[in-house]
C-alpha positions as CSV (number, residue, x, y, z in Angstrom):
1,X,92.7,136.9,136.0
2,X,91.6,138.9,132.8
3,X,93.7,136.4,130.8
4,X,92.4,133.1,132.0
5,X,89.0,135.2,131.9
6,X,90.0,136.1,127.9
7,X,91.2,132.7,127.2
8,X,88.1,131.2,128.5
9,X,86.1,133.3,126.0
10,X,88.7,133.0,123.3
11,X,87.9,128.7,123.8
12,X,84.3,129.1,123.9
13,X,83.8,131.1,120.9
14,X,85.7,129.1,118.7
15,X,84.9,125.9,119.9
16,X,89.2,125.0,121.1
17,X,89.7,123.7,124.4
18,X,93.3,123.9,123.4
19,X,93.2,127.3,121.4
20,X,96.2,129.2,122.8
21,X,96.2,133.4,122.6
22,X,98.9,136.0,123.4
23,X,98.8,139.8,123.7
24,X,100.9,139.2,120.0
25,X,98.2,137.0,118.2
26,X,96.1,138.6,115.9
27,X,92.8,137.0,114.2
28,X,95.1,135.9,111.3
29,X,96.8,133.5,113.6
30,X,93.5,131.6,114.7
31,X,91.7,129.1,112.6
32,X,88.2,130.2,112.1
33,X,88.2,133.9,113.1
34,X,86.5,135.9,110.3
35,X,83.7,138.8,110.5
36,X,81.1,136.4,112.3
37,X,82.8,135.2,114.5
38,X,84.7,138.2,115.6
39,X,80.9,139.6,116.1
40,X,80.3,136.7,118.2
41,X,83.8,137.0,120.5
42,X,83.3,140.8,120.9
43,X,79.5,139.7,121.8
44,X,81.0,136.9,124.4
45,X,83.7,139.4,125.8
46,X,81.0,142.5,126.6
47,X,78.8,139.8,128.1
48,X,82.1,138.0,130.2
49,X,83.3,141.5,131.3
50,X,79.9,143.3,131.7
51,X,81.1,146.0,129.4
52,X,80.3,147.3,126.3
53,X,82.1,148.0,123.4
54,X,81.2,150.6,120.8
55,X,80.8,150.1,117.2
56,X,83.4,152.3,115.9
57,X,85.6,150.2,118.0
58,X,84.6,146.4,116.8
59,X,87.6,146.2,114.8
60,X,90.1,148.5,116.0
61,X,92.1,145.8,117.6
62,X,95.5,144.8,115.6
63,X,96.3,142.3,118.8
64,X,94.8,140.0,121.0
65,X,97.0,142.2,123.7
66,X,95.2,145.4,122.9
67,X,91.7,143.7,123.0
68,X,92.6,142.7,126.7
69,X,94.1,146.1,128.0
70,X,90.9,148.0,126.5
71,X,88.5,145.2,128.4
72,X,91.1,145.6,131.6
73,X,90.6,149.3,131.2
74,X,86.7,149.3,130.9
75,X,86.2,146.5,133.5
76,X,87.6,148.6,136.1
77,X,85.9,151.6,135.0
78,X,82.6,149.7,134.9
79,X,83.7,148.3,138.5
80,X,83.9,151.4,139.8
81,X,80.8,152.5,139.1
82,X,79.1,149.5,140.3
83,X,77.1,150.3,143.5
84,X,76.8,153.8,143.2
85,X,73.3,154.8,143.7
């Protein structure tokens, strides 16, 4: 579900219905991704996932692969916090 959630955001941001990501691409691969809009996909992805991710790590991501498993990773932390008091 993250991945079709990912893609979805991935399409959005850079205006591709056809855009195609794996966990190897890397914002080299994908026409249009430069310091904008990799603001504006990490903006989209926090506001998708209802997380939030901290400056120092913006652009810590080598792969589209480790930008999913840290939003998998926070989603379900934020998840299991929701509800609680």
């Amino acid at each position: 579900m993250t991945n079709e959630r990912l893609l979805r955001v991935f399409r959005d941001v850079f205006g591709d219905d056809g855009l195609v990501v794996t966990d190897q691409t890397t914002a080299a691969d994908v026409p249009g991704w430069d310091s904008l809009a990799h603001i504006n996909l990490m903006y989209a992805i926090e506001n998708e996932f209802g997380i939030e991710i901290p400056d120092d790590r913006l652009g810590s991501f080598a792969t589209v692969g480790e930008l999913r498993a840290y939003v998998e990773e926070q989603a379900a932390t934020a998840g299991r916090g929701a509800g609680v008091g």
